[in-house]
N, C-alpha and C positions, 0 to 999 in steps of 0.2 A: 264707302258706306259699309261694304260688306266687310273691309280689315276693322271696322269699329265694332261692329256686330260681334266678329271673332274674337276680339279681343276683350270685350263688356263680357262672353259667356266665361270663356278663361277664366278671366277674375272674379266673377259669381263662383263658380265650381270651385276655383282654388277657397273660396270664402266657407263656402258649406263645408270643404273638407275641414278646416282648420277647428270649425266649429264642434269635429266631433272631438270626443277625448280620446287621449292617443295613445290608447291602447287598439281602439279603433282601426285605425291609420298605421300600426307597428303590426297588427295581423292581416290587413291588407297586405302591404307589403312584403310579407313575411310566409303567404300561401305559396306551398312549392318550395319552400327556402328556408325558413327558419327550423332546426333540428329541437329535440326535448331539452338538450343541456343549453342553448339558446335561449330558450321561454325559462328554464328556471333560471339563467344567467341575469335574466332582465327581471322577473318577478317573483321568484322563490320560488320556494315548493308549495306545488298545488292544494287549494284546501281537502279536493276531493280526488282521487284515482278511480278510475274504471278499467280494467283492465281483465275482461271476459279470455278464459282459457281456449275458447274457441272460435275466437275472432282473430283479424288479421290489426284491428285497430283499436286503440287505446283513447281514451278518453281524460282529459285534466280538466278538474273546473276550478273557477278562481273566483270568489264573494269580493267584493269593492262596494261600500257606497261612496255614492257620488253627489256631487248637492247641483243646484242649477248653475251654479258657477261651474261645476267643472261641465255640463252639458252644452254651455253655451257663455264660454269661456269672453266672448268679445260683449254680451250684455246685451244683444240684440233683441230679446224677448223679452228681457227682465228690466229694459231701459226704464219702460213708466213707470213700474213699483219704484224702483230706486229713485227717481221725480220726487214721485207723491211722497217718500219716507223723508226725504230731504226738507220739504214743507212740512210735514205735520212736525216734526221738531223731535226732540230726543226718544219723546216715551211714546213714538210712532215708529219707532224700527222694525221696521221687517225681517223677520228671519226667515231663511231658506231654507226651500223644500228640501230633503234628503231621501233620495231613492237606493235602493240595493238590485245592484247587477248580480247575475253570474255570467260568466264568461267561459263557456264550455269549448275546448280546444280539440280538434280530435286528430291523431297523428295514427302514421300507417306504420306496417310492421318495422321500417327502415327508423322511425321515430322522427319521421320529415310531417311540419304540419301540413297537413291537407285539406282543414275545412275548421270555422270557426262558428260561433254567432255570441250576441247579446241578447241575454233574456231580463226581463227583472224576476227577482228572487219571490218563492213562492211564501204567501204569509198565512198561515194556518187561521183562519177566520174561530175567532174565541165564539164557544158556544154561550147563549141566551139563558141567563139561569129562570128567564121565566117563564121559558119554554118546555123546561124539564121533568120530570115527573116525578110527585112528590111521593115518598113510599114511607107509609107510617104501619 
């Protein structure tokens, strides 16, 4: 019972990781280990550098969108939209969501990564023109 237990969580946890996008999964992997000419060997060059004259750490960010297929690559969320589009027939298709990551890297003076994260990208909230004041 308990080698079943062990082996059901295994295959859950390998299941969620899969599910992340693997850039995800390549900076896990890659904290302590992966160098700057690394990160650019796999992804280019950074859209953003930070790179403070009085710090010991450097900073790269990198913009990607992503759509729910790449978030959740095996359909497990998005199974009943794709159901329901499949019934209502052609001019029922669904389109998917598209979200915008940054992916801020930050590497030590040796240029070894040492710490990542995923944010979504900030979107400037458009101001209300009927909020504004009118000046005659």
């Amino acid at each position: 019972m308990k080698y079943s237990f062990s082996l059901l969580a295994i295959g859950l946890s390998c299941l969620m990781m899969s599910c992340a996008p693997w850039r995800d999964s390549y900076f896990d992997s890659g904290v302590g280990e992966l160098t700057q000419p690394d990160v650019r060997g796999k992804l280019g060059k950074p859209h953003i550098v930070d790179d403070p004259l009085l710090s010991d750490e450097t900073k790269w960010m990198y913009r990607y969108v992503l759509t729910e297929g790449d978030l959740d690559p095996w359909g497990i969320k998005t199974f009943g939209k794709e159901a329901g589009s499949v019934l209502s027939g052609p001019e029922g298709i669904l389109r998917e969501k598209v979200y915008c990551y940054v992916y801020a890297l930050t590497f030590d003076k040796e240029e070894v990564l040492r710490h990542w994260k995923r944010d979504l990208c900030e979107v400037p909230t458009p101001s209300n023109p009927f909020e504004q004041e009118i000046s005659g």
